[in-house]
C-alpha atoms as one frame of an Amber mdcrd trajectory, in Angstrom:
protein
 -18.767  49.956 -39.338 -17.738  46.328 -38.550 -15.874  46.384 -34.795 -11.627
  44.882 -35.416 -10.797  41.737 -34.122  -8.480  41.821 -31.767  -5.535  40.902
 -34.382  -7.049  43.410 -36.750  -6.461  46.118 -34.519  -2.975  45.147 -33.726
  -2.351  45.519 -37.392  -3.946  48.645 -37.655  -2.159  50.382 -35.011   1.343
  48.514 -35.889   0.598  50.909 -39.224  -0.551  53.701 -37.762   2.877  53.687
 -35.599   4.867  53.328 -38.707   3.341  56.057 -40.110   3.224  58.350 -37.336
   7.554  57.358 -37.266   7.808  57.766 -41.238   8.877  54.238 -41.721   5.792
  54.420 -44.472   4.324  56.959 -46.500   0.725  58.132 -46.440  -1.879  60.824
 -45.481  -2.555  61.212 -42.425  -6.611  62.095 -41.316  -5.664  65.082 -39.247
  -7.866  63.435 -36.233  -5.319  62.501 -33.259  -7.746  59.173 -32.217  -7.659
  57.950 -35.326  -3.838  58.577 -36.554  -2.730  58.085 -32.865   0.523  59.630
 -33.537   1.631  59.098 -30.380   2.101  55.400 -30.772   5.659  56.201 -32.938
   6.927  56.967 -29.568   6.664  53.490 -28.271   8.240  50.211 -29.533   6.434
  47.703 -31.362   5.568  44.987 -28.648   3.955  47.643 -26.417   1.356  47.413
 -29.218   1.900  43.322 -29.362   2.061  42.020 -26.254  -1.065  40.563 -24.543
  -1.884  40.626 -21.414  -2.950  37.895 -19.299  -6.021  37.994 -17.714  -5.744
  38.213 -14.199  -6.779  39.397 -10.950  -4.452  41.871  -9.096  -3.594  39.709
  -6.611  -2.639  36.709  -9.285  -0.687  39.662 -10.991   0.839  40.163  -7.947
   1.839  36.892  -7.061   3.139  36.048 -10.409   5.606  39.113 -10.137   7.296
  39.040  -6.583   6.735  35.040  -5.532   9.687  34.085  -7.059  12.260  36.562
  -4.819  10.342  35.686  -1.156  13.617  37.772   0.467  13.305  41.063  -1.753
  12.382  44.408   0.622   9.165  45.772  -0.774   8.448  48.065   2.322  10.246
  50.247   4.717   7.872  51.296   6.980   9.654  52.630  10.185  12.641  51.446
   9.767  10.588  47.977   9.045  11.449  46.107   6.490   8.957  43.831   4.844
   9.868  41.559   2.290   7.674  39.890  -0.655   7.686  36.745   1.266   6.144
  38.299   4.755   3.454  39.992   2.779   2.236  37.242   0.817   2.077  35.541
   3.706   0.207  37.908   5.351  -2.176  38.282   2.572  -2.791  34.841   2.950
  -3.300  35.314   6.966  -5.790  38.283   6.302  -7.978  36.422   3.706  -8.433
  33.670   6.666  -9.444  36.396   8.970 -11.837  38.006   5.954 -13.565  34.346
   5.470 -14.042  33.735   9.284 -16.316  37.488   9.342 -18.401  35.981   6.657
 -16.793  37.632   3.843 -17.597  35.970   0.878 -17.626  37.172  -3.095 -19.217
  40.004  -4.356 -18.953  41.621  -1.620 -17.752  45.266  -0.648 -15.703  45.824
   1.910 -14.873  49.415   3.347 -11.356  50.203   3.960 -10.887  53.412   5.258
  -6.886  53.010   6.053  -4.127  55.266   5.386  -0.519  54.184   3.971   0.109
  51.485   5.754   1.288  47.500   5.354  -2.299  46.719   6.556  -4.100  48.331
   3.735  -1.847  46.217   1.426  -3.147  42.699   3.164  -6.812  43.500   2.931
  -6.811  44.680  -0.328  -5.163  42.203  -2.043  -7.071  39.596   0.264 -10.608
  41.154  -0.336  -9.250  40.450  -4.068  -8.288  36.705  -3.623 -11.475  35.987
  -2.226 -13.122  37.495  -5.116 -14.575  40.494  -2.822 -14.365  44.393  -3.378
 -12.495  46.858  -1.724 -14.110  49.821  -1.625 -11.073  52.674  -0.607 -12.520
  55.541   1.245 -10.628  58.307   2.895 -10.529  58.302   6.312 -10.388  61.672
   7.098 -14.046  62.261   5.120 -16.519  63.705   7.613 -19.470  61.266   8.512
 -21.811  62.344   6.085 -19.296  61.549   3.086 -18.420  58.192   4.679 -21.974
  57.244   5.265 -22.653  58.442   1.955 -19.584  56.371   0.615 -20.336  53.443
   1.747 -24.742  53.379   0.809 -23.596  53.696  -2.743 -21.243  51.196  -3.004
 -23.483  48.472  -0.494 -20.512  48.191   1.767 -21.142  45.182   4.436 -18.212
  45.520   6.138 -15.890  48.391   7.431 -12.071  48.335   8.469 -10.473  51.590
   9.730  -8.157  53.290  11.669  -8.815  53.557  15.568  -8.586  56.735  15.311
 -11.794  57.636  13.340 -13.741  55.164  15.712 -16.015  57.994  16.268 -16.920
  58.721  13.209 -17.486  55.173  12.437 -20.176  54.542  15.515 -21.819  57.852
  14.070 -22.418  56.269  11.081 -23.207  52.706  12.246 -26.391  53.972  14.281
 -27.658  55.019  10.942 -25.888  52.669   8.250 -26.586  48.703   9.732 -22.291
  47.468   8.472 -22.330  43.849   9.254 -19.472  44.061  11.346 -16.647  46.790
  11.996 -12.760  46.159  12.595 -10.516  48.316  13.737  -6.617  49.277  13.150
  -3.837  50.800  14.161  -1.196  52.456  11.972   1.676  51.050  14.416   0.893
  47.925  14.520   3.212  47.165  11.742   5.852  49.532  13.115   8.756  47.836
  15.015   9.331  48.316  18.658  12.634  49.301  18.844  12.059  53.006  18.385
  10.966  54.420  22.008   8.699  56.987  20.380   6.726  54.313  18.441   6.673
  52.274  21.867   5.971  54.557  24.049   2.786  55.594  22.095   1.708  51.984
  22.009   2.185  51.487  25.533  -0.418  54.606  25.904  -2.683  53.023  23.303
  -5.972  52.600  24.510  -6.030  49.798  21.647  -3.171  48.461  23.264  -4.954
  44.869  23.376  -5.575  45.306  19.758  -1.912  46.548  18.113  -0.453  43.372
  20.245  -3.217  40.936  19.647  -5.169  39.352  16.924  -5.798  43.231  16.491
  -8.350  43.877  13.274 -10.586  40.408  13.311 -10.511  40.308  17.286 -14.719
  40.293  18.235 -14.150  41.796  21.590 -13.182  45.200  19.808 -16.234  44.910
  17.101 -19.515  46.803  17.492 -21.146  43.768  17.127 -22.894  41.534  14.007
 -26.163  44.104  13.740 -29.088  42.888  11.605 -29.639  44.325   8.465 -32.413
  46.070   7.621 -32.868  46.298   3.333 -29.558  45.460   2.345 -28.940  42.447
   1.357 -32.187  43.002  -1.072 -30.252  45.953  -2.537 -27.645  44.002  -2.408
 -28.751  40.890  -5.042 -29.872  43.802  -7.323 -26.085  44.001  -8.931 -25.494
  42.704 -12.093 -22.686  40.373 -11.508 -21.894  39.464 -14.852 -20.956  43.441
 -15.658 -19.167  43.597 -12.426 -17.116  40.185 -12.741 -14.100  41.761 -13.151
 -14.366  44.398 -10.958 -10.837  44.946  -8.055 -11.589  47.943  -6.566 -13.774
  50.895  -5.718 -11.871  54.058  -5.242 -13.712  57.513  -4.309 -13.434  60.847
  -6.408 -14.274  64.804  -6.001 -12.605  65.971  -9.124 -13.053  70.063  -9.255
 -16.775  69.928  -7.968 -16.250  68.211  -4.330 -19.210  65.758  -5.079 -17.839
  62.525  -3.918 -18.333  59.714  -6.821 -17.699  55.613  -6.418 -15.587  54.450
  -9.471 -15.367  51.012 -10.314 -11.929  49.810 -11.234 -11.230  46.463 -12.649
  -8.680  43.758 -12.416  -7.639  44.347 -16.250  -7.645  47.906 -16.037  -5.281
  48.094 -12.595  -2.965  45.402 -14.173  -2.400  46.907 -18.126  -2.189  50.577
 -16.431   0.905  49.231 -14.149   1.827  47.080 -17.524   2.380  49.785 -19.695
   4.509  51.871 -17.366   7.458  49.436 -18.681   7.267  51.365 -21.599   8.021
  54.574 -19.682  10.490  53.738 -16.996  11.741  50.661 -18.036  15.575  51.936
 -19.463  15.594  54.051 -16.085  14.183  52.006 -13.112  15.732  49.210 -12.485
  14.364  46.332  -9.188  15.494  47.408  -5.665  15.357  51.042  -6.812  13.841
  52.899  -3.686  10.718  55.155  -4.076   8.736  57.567  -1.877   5.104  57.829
  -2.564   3.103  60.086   0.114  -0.247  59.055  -2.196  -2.540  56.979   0.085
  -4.249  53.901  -1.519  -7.906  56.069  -1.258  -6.915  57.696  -4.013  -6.701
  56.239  -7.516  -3.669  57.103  -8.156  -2.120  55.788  -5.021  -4.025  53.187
  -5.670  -2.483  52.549  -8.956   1.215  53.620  -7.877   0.552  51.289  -4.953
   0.191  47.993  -7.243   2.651  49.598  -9.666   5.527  49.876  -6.908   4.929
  46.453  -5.147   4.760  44.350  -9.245   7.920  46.181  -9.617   9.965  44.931
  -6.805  10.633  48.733  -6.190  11.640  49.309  -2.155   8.998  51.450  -1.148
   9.293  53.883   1.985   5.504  53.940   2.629   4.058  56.300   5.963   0.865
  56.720   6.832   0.436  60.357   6.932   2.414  62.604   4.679   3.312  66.297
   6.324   3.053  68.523   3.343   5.622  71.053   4.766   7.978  68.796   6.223
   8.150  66.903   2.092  11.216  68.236   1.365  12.948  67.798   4.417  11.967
  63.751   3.770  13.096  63.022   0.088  16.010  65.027   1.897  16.432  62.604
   4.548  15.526  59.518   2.495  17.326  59.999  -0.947  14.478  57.729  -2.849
  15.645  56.693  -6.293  11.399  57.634  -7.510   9.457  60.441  -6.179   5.743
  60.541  -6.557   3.871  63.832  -5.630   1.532  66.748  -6.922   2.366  69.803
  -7.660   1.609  71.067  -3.841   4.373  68.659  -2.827   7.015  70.189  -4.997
   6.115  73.587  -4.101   7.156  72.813  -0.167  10.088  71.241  -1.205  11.481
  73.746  -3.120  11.163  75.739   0.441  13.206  73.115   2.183  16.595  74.388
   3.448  17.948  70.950   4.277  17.344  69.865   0.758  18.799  72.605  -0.711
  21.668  71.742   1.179  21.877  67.666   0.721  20.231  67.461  -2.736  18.953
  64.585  -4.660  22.424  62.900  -6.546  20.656  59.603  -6.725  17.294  60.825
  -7.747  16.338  59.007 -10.934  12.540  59.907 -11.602  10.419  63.021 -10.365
   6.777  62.376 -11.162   3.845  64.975 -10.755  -0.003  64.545 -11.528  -2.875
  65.196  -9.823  -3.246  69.217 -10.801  -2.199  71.484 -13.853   1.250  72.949
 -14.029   1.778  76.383 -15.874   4.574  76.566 -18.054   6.399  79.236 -15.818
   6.205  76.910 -12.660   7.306  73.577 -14.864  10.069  75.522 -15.920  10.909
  76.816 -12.156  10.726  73.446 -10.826  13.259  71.834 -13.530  15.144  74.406
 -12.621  15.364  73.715  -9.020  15.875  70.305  -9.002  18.437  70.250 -11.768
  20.165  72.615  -9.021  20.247  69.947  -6.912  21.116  67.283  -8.644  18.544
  65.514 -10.245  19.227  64.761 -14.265  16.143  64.377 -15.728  12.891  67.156
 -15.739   9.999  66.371 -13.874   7.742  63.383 -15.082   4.469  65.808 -15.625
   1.852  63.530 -15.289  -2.025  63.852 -16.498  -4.803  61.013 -15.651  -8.819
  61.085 -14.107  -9.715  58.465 -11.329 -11.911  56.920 -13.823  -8.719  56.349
 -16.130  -7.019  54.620 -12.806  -5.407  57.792 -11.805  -3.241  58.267 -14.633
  -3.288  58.375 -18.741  -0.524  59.741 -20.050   2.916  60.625 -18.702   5.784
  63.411 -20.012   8.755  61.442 -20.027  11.249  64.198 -18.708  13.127  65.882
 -21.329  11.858  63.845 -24.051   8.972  66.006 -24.079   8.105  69.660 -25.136
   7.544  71.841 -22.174   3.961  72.428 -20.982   2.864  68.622 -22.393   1.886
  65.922 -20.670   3.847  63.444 -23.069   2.283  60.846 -24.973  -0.949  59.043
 -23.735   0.039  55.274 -22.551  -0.096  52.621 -25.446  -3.417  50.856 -25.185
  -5.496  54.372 -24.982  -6.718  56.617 -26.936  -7.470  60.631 -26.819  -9.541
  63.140 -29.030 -10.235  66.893 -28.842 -13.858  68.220 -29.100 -15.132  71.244
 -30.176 -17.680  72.624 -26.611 -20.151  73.483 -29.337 -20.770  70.676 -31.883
 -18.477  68.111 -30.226 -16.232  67.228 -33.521 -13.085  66.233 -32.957 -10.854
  69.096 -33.632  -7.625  69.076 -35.556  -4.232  69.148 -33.841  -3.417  72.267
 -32.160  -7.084  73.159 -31.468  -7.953  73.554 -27.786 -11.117  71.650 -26.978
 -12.524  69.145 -24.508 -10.347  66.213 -23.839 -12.173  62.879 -24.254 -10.235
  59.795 -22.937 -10.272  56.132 -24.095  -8.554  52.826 -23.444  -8.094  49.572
 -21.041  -7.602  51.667 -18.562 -11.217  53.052 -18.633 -13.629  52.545 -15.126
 -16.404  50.087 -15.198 -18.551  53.199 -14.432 -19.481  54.442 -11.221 -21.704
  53.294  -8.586 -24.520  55.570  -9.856 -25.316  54.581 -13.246 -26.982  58.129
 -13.888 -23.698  59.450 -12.913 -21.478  56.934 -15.691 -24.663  58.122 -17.773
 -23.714  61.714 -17.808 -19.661  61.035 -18.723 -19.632  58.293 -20.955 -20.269
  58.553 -24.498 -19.992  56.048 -26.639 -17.254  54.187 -24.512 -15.365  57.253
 -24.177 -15.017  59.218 -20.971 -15.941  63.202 -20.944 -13.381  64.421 -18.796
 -14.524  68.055 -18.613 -10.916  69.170 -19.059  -9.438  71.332 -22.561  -6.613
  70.972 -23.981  -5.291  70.389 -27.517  -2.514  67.649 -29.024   0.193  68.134
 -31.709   1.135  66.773 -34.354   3.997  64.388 -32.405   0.621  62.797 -30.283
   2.191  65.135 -27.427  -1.177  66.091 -25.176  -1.261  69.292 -23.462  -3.936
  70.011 -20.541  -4.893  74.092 -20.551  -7.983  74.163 -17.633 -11.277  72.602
 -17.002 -14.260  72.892 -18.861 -17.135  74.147 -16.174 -14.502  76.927 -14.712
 -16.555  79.729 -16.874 -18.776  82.468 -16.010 -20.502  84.991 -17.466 -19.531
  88.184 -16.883 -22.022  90.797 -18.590 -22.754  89.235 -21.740 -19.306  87.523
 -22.278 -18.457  83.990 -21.449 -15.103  84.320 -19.012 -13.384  80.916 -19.712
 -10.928  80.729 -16.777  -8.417  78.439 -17.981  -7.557  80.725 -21.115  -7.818
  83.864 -18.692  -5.247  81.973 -16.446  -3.008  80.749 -19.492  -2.012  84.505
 -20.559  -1.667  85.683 -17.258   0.800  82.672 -16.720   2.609  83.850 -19.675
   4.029  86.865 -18.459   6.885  87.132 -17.237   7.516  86.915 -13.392   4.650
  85.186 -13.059   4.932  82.035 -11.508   1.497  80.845 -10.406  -1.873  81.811
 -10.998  -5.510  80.960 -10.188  -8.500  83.033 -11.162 -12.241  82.979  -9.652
 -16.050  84.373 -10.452 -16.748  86.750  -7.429 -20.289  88.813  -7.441 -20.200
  92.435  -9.478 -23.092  94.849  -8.969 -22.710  95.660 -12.346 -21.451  92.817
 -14.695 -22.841  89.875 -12.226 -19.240  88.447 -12.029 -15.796  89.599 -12.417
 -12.406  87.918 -12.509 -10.334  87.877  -9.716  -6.733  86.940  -9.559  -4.870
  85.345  -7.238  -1.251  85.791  -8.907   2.204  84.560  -7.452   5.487  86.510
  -8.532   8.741  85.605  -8.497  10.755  87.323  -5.643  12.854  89.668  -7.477
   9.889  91.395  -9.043   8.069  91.465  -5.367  11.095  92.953  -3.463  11.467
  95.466  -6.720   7.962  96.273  -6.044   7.069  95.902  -9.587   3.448  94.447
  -9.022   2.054  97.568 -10.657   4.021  96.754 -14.410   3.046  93.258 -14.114
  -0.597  94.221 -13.865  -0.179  96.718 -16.719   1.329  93.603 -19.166  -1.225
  91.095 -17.885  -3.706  93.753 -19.314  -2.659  93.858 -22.356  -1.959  90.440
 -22.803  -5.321  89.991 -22.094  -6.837  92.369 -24.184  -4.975  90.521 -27.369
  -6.077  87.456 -26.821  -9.261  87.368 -25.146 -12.494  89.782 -24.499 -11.892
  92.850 -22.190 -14.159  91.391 -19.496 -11.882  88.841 -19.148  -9.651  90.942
 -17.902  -9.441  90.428 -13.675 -11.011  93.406 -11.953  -9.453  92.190  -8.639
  -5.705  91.395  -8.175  -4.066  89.362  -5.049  -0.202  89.919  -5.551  -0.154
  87.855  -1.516  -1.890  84.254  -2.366  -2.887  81.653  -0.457  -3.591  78.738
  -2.537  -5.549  76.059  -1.178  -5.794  72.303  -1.874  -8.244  69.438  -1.522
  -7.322  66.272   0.403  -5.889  65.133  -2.786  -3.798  67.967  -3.141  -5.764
  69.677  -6.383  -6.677  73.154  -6.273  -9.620  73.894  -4.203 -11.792  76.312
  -6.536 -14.200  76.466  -5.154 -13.380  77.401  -1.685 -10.420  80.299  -3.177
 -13.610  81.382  -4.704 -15.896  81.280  -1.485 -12.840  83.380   0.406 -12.124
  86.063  -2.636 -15.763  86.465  -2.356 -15.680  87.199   1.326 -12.674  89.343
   1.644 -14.191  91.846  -0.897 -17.619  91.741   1.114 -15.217  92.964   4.027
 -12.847  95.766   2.654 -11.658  96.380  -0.752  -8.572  98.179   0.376  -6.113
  95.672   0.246  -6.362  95.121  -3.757  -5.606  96.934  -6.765  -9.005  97.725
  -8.899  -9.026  98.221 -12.410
């Protein structure tokens, strides 16, 4: 089949959205990627416009030059207008040239949420080098690891993971190594913030020419076979590439993915079309998401193109969340599930509330319909008019792909995929796309699609056909509304059945006073593996003691819908949910700890 021009395929979806809306009659193909029903839900120029190519720092640029005096950051009390940080953009990409930075090359940036990590990435990007985002807190082997695949020369981090840093230099040869603190853009008139400076033992760096200074370097240390790795990139593939950003996903195998300038730019484009009659410039947002992560990454460049006011820290206290949006009143609140969970603990936002609150958004992990509807709930208590922005995006889709726009959208969705991508549903089996309603695997499309990942036999194994496997089910319905039920490689066999945990954890979440669930493999002398059940309740049914009724409907619940061995042997009515640096669910180790407590004593759970 002949590929569409460009044109062509404006035309094609301009029908396809007046279809999907009813303006025009005809039959539809019953395959969501190729009706894209979703579209009807947008208004025709987000299918017309064109973007202009253009690197994220041109993008930039073009969108906050022209008001030098707007406030872009608070950070401490600090305000930094559009103006200072162009300018300091500017000063940075100096510094960058003077190392020996040139482009095409990768430079580490292992910095939290700070001012600093917006002047060297935009900078990197003027000069036409790459900033490869790694988190800071990684252990040496991942950063070492990080920064071989992705041919880092250079490093810039925070002082305070110096150590790990000279750990990895005596076996990875950086070119050179800066250094940073996260106060150096905080001002001086708060005595706690001073008095830690004064104790600094970078003191000479925070006051000084503090990242670029070569007194405070390791030194220039010959490489050994780098630079011939180095020419072995094919720079005409890569031309457009902005950033490298690190992922784990469910499996904890840390994977480079290559983000381009285009991608970035038409993922922070298209959010017009799902904020635009609510967020207005000025409006004030919180974002705890460091710039490691793709999503931060992308909400980073979203918030600054926006002119939004941005109270930006650079280390988020997950129980202390709701006690900030508390004491901060942002307009925009970005978080994960985990975040929202704290803050519904918070007294002093119970108290204040959030009466200016405009936007809630949450992404990062699945929600189950009981704790969407909890949360709503809560913050509707509190003031807050709209339901939470449910969010649902992959690192390699720049963090985000499609967004629930509040009460627009039926509960448990994940609203309509943005504009300029593109979603199907595959059967596990045969991989046909499935019609709507069918749960399947969920197999993303669109500008805002990686340029692969720094292993090629990695991108090998996940794209198909220029689409990405995400190794996440779901289904979509007839509207184009996308719904996201578990992940693909959370199954086990348990006898001779396949246990697939998301459906297992769907039914379970379905009953009532159930709020939260999670559900792991642990061994079984007979059966190999059995489920086990980690299961929050809501507090009435705990202080009524009614654990035992709950466990008699989730049975036969179960038993309805799915095969009896799917049916959790072990059940944990006192959960302690644990999360990954970017605030997922950690599987794997609720799995490694279920598995443990039952090789200890198997008095403290119920037993089928």
């Amino acid at each position: 089949m002949r590929k569409l021009t460009h044109e062509e395929e404006k035309l094609r979806k301009l029908y396809l959205r007046d279809l999907a809306s009813g303006k025009i009659q005809g039959p539809p193909t019953g395959k969501a990627s190729i009706d894209m029903p979703w579209l009807a839900g947008y208004p025709e120029e987000a299918i017309t416009d064109d973007l202009e190519v253009k690197t994220i720092y041109e993008y930039l640029y073009d969108s906050i030059s022209d008001e030098p005096d707007c406030v872009l950051i608070n950070y401490f009390g600090r305000e930094i207008t559009a103006g200072e940080i162009l300018e300091e953009i500017d000063k940075t990409a100096d510094y960058l040239k003077k190392l020996g930075v040139k482009s095409g090359d990768r430079v580490a940036l292992g910095l939290a949420g700070m001012p600093e990590a917006i002047y060297c990435i935009y900078a990197l990007n003027k000069l036409g080098a790459i900033a490869v985002n790694v988190d800071p807190r990684s252990n040496v082997d991942v950063l070492e690891k990080d920064m071989r695949r992705s041919y880092s020369k250079y490093y810039i981090g925070l002082d305070s993971t110096t150590s790990n840093i000279q750990v990895v230099q005596n076996h990875y040869h950086l070119k050179d190594v800066a250094i940073l603190s996260p106060l150096r853009s905080a001002p001086d008139n708060k005595l706690m913030i001073k008095f830690i400076k004064g104790l600094s033992r970078f003191k000479e760096i925070i006051d000084g020419n503090y990242s670029f200074n070569k007194k405070h370097q390791y030194g220039t240390i010959q490489h050994s076979n780098l630079e011939d790795n180095y020419e072995t990139f094919d720079y005409e593939n890569e031309k457009d590439l902005a950033v490298i950003v690190h992922t784990g996903g469910t499996t904890g195998v840390h994977k480079g993915v290559k983000i381009s300038n285009y991608a970035l730019n038409r993922t922070v484009h298209d959010h017009n079309y799902l904020v635009d009659d609510v967020v207005e410039v000025g409006d004030s947002l919180y974002n705890p998401l460091p710039p490691f992560m793709s999503y931060g990454m992308t909400t980073l460049h979203l918030s600054l193109c926006k002119k939004l006011y941005m109270y930006m820290i650079p280390s988020s206290n997950l129980k202390k969340f709701g006690d900030e949006i508390s004491r901060l009143q942002p307009n925009i609140i970005y978080g994960g599930p985990i975040h929202y969970e704290w803050a519904k603990k918070s007294s002093k936002l119970k108290e204040k509330g959030l009466p200016n609150t405009k936007i809630i958004v949450s992404g990062g992990e699945k929600v189950g319909i009981q704790e969407e509807r909890d949360n709503n709930k809560f913050f509707a208590s509190i003031g807050v008019q709209d339901d939470v922005y449910n969010g649902y995006g992959a690192s390699e889709m720049c963090g985000v792909f499609s967004v629930k726009k509040g009460k627009s959208n039926s509960v448990g969705s994940v609203g309509y995929p943005f504009p300029h991508n593109n979603v199907k549903i595959c059967d596990l089996t045969t991989g046909e796309e499935l019609p709507y309603g069918k749960d399947g695997e969920i197999l993303l499309q669109g500008d805002s699609l990686m340029l692969g990942y720094t292993d090629l036999e990695e991108t090998k194994k996940v794209i198909q056909d220029n689409w990405f496997v995400s190794g996440d089910l779901g289904h979509i319905n007839q509207n184009g509304e996308l719904f996201v039920t578990g992940r693909k490689k959370r199954q086990f066999v348990s006898g001779v059945d396949k246990v697939y945990v998301p459906s297992v954890e769907n039914v379970i979440e379905s009953v009532p006073s159930v709020q939260k669930c999670v559900v792991v493999g642990v061994p079984d002398d007979q059966l190999r593996k059995v489920p086990y059940a980690y299961i929050q309740l809501d507090q009435e049914c705990l202080e009524q003691h009614l654990e035992g009724a709950v466990e008699d409907s989730i049975r036969k619940a179960i038993k309805k819908q799915l095969p009896e061995t799917s049916i959790p042997k072990y059940f944990d009515y006192q959960p302690k949910f644990k999360y990954n640096n970017n605030g997922k669910i950690d599987f794997i180790t609720m799995e490694k700890e279920a598995t443990q407590l039952l090789a200890q004593s198997q008095k403290v759970y119920r037993k089928q």
